[in-house]
C-alpha positions, -999 to +999 in steps of 0.1 A: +038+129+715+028+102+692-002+096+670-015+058+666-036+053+634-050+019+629-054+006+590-086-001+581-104+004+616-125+039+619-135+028+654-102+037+671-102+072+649-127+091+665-103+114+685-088+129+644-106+153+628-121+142+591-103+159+556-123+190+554-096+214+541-105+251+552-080+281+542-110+305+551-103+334+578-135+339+585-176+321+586-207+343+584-211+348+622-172+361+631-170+379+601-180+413+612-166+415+648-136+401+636-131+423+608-138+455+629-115+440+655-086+433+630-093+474+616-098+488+648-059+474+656-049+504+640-042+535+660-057+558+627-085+539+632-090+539+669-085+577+664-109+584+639-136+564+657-127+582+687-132+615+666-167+600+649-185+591+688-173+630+699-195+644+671-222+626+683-224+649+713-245+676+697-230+701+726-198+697+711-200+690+679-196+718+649-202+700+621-226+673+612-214+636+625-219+623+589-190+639+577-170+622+598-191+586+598-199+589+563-162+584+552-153+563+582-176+540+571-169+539+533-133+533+540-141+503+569-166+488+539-140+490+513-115+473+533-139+444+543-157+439+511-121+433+499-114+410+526-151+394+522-140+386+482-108+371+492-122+349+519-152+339+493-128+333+470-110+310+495-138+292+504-150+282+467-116+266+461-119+245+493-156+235+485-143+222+454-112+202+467-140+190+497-164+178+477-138+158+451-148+122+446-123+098+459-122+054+463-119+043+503-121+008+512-156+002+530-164-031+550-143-048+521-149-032+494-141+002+470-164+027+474-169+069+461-172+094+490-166+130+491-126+136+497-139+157+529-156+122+544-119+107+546-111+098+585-078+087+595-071+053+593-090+047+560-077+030+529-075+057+500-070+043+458-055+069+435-056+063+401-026+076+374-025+112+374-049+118+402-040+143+430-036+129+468-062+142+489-044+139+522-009+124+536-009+088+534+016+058+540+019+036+506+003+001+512+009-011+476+010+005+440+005-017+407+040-025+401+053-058+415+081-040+439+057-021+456+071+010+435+051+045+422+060+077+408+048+106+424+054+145+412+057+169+441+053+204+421+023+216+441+041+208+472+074+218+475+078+230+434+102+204+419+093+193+385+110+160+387+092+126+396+102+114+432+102+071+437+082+061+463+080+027+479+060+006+501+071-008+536+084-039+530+058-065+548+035-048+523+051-057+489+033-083+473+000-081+487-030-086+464-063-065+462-083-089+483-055-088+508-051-047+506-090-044+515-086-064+545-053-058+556-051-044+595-022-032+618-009-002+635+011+026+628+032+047+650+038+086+637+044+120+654+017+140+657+011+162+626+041+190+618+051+205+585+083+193+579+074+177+541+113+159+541+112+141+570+083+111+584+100+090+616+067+062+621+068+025+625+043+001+608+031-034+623+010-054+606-015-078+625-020-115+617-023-131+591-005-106+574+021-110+597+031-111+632+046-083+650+074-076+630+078-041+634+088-016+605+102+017+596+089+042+578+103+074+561+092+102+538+095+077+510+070+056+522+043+084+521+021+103+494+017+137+506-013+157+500-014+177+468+014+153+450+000+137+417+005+100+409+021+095+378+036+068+356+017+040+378-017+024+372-028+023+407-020+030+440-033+028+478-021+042+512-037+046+547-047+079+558-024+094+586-029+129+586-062+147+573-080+178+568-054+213+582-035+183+599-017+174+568+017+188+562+010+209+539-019+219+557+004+229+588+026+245+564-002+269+554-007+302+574-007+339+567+033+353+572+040+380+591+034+414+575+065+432+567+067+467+577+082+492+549+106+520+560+080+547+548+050+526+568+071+530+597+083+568+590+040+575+579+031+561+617+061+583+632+048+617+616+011+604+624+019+605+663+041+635+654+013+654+639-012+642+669+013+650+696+011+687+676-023+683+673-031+681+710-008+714+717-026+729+691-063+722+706-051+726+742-035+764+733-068+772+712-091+757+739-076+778+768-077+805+745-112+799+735-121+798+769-107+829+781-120+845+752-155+834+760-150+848+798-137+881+788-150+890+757-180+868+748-202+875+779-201+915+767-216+911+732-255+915+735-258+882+712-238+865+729-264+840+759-240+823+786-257+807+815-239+822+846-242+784+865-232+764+838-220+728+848-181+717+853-179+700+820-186+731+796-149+738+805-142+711+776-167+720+751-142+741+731-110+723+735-132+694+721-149+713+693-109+719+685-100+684+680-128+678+663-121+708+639-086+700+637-089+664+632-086+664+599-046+672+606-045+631+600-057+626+564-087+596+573-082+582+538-043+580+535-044+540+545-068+530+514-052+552+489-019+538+495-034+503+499-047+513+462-014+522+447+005+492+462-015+467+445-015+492+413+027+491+419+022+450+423+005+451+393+030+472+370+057+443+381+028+419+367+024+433+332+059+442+330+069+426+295+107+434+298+110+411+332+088+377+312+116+350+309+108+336+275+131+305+279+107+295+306+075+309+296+078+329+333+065+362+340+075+383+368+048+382+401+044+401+431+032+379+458+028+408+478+016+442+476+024+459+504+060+465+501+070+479+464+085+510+475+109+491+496+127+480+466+139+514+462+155+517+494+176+481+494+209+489+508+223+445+509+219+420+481+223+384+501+220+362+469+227+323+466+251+315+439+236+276+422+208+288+402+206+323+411+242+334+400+247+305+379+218+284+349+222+251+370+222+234+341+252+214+349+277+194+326+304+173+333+337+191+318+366+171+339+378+145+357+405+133+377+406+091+381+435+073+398+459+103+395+450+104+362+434+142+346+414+136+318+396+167+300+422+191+305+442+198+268+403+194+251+383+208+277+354+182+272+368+148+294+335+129+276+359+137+242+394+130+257+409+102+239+430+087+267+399+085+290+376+064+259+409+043+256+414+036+288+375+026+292+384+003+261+408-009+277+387-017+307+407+007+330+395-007+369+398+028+383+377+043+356+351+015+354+348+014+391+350+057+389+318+052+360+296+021+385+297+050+416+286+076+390+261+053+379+244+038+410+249+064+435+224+078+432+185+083+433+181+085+394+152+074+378+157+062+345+128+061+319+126+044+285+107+062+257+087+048+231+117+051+208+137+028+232+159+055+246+164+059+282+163+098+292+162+101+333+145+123+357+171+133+388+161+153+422+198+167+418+213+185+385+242+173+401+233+137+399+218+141+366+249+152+353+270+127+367+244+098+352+244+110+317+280+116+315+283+079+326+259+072+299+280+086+271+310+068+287+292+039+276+282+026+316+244+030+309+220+028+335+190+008+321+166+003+346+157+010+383+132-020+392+129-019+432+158-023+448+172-036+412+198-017+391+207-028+355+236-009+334+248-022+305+286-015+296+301-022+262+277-052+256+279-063+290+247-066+317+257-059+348+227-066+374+229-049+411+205-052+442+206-021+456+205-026+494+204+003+514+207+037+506+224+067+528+207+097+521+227+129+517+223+155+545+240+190+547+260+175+581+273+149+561+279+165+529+277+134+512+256+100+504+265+068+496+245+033+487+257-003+497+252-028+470+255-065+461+268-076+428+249-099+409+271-120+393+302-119+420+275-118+449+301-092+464+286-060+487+302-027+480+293+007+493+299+033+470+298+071+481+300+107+470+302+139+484+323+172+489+358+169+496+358+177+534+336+153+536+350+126+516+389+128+519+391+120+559+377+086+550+399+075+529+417+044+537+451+047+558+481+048+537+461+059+505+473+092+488+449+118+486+474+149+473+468+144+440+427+146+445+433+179+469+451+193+439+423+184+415+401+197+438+420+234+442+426+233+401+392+223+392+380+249+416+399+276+406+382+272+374+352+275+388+340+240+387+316+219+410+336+191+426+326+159+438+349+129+454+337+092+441+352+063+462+334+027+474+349-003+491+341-038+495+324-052+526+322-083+545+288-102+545+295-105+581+302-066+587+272-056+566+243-082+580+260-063+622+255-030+602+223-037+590+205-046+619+221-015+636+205+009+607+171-010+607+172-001+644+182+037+641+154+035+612+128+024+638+133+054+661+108+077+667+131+097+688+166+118+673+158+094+640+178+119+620+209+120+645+209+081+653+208+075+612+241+093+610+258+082+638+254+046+625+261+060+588+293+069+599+305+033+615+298+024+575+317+052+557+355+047+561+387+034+549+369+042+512+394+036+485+390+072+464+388+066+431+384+101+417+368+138+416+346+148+392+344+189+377+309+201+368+303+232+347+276+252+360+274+283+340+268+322+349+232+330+336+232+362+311+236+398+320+245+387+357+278+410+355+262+435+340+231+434+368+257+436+394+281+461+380+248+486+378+235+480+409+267+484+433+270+515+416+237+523+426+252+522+461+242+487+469+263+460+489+260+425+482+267+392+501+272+359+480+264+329+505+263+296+491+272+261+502+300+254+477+336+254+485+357+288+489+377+288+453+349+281+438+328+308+449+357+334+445+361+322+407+323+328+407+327+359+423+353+375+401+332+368+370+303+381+378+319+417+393+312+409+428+347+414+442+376+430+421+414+413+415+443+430+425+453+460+425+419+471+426+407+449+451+415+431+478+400+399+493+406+393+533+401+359+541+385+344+574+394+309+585+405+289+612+391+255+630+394+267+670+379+295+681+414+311+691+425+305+653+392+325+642+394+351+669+429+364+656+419+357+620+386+381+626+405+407+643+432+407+616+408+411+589+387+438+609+422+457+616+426+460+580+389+472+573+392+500+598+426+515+584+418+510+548+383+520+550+386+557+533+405+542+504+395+537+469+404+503+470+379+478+472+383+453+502+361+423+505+361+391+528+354+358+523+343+333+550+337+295+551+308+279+569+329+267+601+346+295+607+310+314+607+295+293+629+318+299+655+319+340+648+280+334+652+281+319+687+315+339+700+322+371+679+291+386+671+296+420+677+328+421+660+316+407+624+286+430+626+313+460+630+329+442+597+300+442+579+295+476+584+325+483+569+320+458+544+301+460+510+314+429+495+310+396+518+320+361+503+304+331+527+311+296+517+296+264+531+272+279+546+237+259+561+201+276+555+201+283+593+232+305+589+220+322+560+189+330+577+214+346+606+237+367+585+202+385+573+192+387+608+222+406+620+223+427+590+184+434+595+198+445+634+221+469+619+193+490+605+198+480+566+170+471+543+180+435+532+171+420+500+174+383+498+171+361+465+174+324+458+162+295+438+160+264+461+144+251+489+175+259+510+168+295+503+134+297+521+146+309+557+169+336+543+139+346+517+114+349+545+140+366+573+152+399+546+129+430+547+122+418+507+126+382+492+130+376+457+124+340+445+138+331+409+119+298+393+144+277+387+154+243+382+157+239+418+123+242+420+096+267+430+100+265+469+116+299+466+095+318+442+066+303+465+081+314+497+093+350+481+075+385+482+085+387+443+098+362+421+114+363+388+128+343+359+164+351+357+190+371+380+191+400+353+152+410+365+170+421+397+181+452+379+143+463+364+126+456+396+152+479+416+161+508+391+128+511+377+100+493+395+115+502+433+122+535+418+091+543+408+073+527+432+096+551+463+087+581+448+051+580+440+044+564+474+068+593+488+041+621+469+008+606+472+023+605+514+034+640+513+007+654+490-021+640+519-004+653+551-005+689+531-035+688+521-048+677+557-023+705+569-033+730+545-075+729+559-068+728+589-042+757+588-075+776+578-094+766+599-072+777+629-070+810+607-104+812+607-112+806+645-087+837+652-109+862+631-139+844+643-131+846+682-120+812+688-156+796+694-148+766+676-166+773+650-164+754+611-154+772+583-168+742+560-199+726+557-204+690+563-214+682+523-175+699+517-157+680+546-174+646+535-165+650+497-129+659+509-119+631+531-136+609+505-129+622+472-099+646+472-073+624+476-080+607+440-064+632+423-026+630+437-037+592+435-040+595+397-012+621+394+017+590+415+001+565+391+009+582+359+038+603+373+071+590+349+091+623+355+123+605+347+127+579+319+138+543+325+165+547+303+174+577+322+175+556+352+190+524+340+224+546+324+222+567+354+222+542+386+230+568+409+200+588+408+190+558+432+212+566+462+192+593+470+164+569+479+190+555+506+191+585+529+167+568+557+145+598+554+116+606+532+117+645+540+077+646+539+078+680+543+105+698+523 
């Protein structure tokens, strides 16, 4: 399906809604049959109704229907009135995005309208540091190349300024020309995918004349981004109102069900299942009574012909008497102390990460006592395990190592003296680190250039360049300056191939200024790189690099570039304009052409990059696998890395204590025996102290995932420690799955955007605002600063949260037990009539009132210290059993 949105011309528009934004679940007529239908979904609910229209049969009925409607209706009004607040809260903050004032181009000219009046096709101006007010293709901007900065934080959470650019038959145009310009543009229909925008553009005349042109995600101002470090810009609306991506993007997630929500509407149809037995024995009895013994007493009126149905008068006086088996309050009151529990995490002044001014939130109520019963940690490694603050420790250029004897290659003599020296390897080694890359660099007042990167990795890369003395100056359009030891060296950057996770790498193709020579230069992860290296070039000494660097835990990158022919890049070209141009497998057609580009690269290097372990991350882990917690690493870097990673932070153990079992292979046969092998040695060393763990590379799981899944979810059964390297998001998302399948409560925390699937799959998701961004923490049930939180908001807060929701549960279904144990009592000695022992005044003030005293009592109930528990980790397995023992 495609959507055809032409510039400047509301006539062919009428079939797209306006940019009315509405977040709202409900208007003033649906409210209240909506809201009772969305309550009534409840079987407590359906019961208790059922229970309140039985005592309005005054036959039946032993007690006065208001005690039964009286609190039925309290509780249904507490729960809408909340829902009512939330909704008006909803809708004030769309009335006041709606009714924003924003400049569209009207028969010619600028003019203010209400952000809400915006149709598509219209031409929108944003001004510097103005929001977007819908998703819009970039017509023009203030800067000559057609060039603005935009910051993304609202939609996706990264701080950094993103470059975007306008389609190139629009650079250059002037106002006049911007408020008359006309064409078509060709775009899917509206999705939420905010990284990816496959459209064509084609101008009409005069402008020009059918020249059709791609578009991408760069060439589009999403709604929500802010314009920033440009004057003025202007796009035409494509997508408006809930059709916007973030708009499609929005919507309520499904509601996770706790394992004591589950076990609560287990013993709720236990105790009705009960409940019927009950009123069926006392009913028969009742009635038996009442033909034996009742008819004899003198005060004691039966009508001889009474009608068929007084058979059921006293079974149903029974179930209305012993109704009150199910307490009718339980729902609110644990409603009430789950968003008291969320609250607690809130406040909590121990979990506030000063370095980023970041307190702990829970993003969701409903769910805290679930944090005590977390049997799997799935945790990503770059910014969860480690700062991602990253810094460039080592190199290896030409077969030279540099930054090995000092530690610090940016203060290794024999690497400055060979830049002296003008050393090609290591100059062209320092132009890739330079220019490939999507690095914005800025110039301060002071004259300094700082730079704002998408990548810590690329940010790294640049500034370690920069204090190599190859400085990248300036990023003007498709223009690159760097000056090097007094030199200017001027590049036009020509294309650029972004980076995807199937590729594992990117590269740009450039012409040199001053030789008018096109190179590409590349970089990416070894696998990726290495294979396309030129024949006869010899690689061994960057595979060693690679294993040494890794093994020291470092980030590796391979750098190499090669020269092209004019002839082989203007065939190329055209071929990548083309696959540009699709609307149709865009993304697979881009790499398939990307790939006739990237070989027979002359490898000039790898680079090492120091990402750090963040604070207390050992210790956090230590106490919580003694807690009796498992935990899965799964990150996208290579394997030695992630075991050097792993032994520092105590997820796996070196020999003798531990023992690592490693899954690998290319075929399926070589991964079939390697699986078996490794699950053979689970199952014999399972009842010994030593502890095994496996580690498992991103190929090699893919094919387990499609061949051998019943065998790897025996393994990780058996096993507590799991290493998985190059994985993708998909297959993070899977290995929660199949956990989640095994009956395990799965926690899953990360930092990035490449987190968000595995996040939302795990029973609990944990989000950590990091430099990655806050797509996580936005996407998570609970989100935190640093990885050290992790062990507060399991020991203490899930803790806490178990066992107070485990009494308040317990203390309700006694209570409720407790009456109507009497009651049953008291229909023995009474001659089972189905008579009340209460009055209605008592049975209304106790299915509204009582329960706020074991409400108070969970809230304040600290029966073991925190200190207690955090010294003591243990005390936490028992949480772990699968049963909350209701009534022991």
């Amino acid at each position: 399906m495609k959507r055809f949105v032409y510039i400047n011309d509301e006539s062919c528009q009428n079939d797209y809604c306006d940019n009315r934004i509405s977040n709202t679940k409900y208007n003033l007529l649906n409210f209240l049959p909506k809201n009772l239908w969305e309550q009534f979904r409840r079987f407590m609910n359906q019961y208790f109704l059922l229970i309140a229209c039985l005592q309005l049969w005054s036959l039946i009925t032993p007690v006065n229907p208001a005690s039964t409607w009286g609190p039925l209706i309290i509780i249904f009004a507490v729960s809408a009135t909340k829902e009512a607040w939330d909704d008006y809260n909803r809708y004030i903050s769309d009335k006041q995005a709606n009714e924003k004032e924003v400049w569209v181009v009207k028969n010619g000219a600028r003019k203010h309208i209400q952000a809400q009046d915006i149709r598509v096709g219209n031409i929108v101006w944003i001004r510097e540091n103005e929001e977007v007010p819908c998703d819009l293709v970039l017509l023009g901007t203030s800067e000559p190349q057609g060039l603005c900065h935009i910051e993304t934080a609202a939609l996706d959470g990264e701080t950094d300024l993103k470059t975007r650019v306008s389609p190139p038959p629009c650079v250059g145009l002037e106002f006049e020309q911007l408020h008359r310009i006309k064409g078509v543009i060709e775009c899917p229909i509206p999705d939420k995918d905010i990284r990816r925008f496959d459209a064509n553009i084609r101008l009409f005349p005069p402008f020009i004349d059918n020249d059709i042109c791609p578009l991408t995600i760069n060439n589009t101002l999403l709604q929500s981004c802010y314009l920033r470090n440009t004057e003025w810009a202007c796009g035409v609306a494509v997508y408006t109102g809930n059709k916007t991506k973030l708009g499609m993007s929005r919507g309520v997630p499904e509601p996770k069900l706790t394992a004591m929500d589950a076990m609560i509407d287990k013993l709720t149809g236990a105790i009705f299942l009960f409940q019927l037995t009950v009123v069926v024995v006392l009913g028969a009895a009742g009635n038996v009574w009442k033909d034996i013994e009742a008819r004899k007493q003198w005060y004691v009126k039966y009508d001889d012909n009474e009608p068929w149905y007084q058979i059921l008068v006293i079974p149903l006086r029974f179930e209305l008497l012993c109704s009150i088996m199910i307490p009718i309050s339980i729902k609110v009151s644990l409603d009430f102390v789950k968003s008291l529990y969320a609250k607690f995490i809130d406040w909590d002044e121990d979990m506030y990460d000063l370095e980023n001014n970041t307190p702990a939130h829970a993003a969701n109520t409903a769910i805290s006592e679930d944090l005590g019963q977390v049997e799997y940690i799935l945790t990503d490694k770059t910014g969860t395990l480690t700062e991602n603050k990253m810094i460039f420790r080592r190199c290896c250029v030409g077969g030279t190592f540099y930054g090995n004897e000092c530690g610090d290659a940016l203060t290794d003599v024999e690497l400055l003296n060979a830049i002296a020296n003008n050393s090609p390897h290591v100059i062209k080694f320092l132009t890739v680190m330079s220019l490939c890359n999507t690095v914005i660099p800025i110039k301060s007042p002071s004259g300094s250039v700082f730079y704002k990167a998408q990548s810590q990795d690329e940010d790294a890369l640049v500034n370690a360049a920069a204090n190599l003395h190859m400085v990248l100056v300036s990023k003007n359009g498709n223009n690159a300056e760097i000056h090097f030891n007094l030199q200017v060296m001027r590049y036009e950057i020509l294309d650029i191939l972004e980076f995807t996770s199937d590729r594992k790498r990117m590269s740009v193709v450039v012409l040199d200024c001053q030789s008018g020579k096109i190179f590409l230069l590349s970089k990416g992860a070894d696998e990726a790189m290495l294979p396309c290296a030129y024949s006869g070039q010899q690689t061994k000494t960057f595979v060693d690099a690679v294993d040494k660097y890794a093994q020291l835990g470092l980030r590796t990158l391979c750098l190499g570039w090669r020269e092209l022919e004019s002839e082989e890049y203007t065939e190329w070209s055209q071929s990548f304009k083309e696959a540009n141009s699709a609307l149709i497998d865009r993304e697979w057609r881009v790499a398939e052409v990307c790939q006739k580009l990237e070989h027979s690269l002359e490898i000039l290097g790898v680079s090492a990059i120091e990402d750090r372990l963040q604070d207390g991350v050992p210790e956090t882990i230590e106490i919580l696998r003694q807690s009796g917690i498992n935990f899965w690493m799964l990150t996208g870097d290579k394997q030695n890395t992630a075991i050097q990673i792993a032994l520092l932070c105590n997820l796996i153990s070196s020999e003798p204590k531990g023992q690592l079992l490693h899954i690998n292979g290319r075929t399926q046969d070589e991964v079939a025996r390697s699986l078996e092998r490794v699950l053979l040695t689970m199952r014999i060393t399972s009842s010994e102290p030593k502890e095994l763990a496996f580690v498992v590379d991103g190929w090699a799981l893919e094919i387990i995932l499609t061949h051998y899944t019943e065998a790897f979810t025996e393994l990780a059964v058996l096993s507590k420690t799991a290493l998985c390297c190059r994985v993708t998001p998909s297959q993070k998302a899977q290995l929660v799955k199949l956990l989640k399948s095994c009956d395990y409560r799965t926690l899953a925390i990360g930092d990035g955007g490449n987190d968000v699937r595995m996040i939302q799959q795990a029973d609990i998701g944990v989000g950590i605002s990091g430099r990655e961004g806050l797509q996580a923490a936005r996407a998570a049930d609970y989100s935190i600063g640093k990885f050290r939180f992790l062990k507060r908001l399991i020991l203490v807060h899930g803790r806490y949260s178990y066992n107070r929701t485990a009494f308040l549960s317990q203390y309700s279904f006694y209570k409720s037990l407790l009456i109507c144990f009497i009651q049953i009592l008291f229909s023995f000695l009474s001659g089972i009539a189905g008579t009340s022992l209460f009055n209605s005044v008592s049975l209304m003030a106790y299915n509204v009132f009582y329960t706020s005293i074991p409400v108070l009592t969970t809230v304040l109930d600290k029966d073991l210290s925190e200190k207690t528990v955090m010294q003591n980790p243990e005390i936490l397995l028992y949480c772990q059993a699968g049963s909350l023992n209701f009534l022991q």
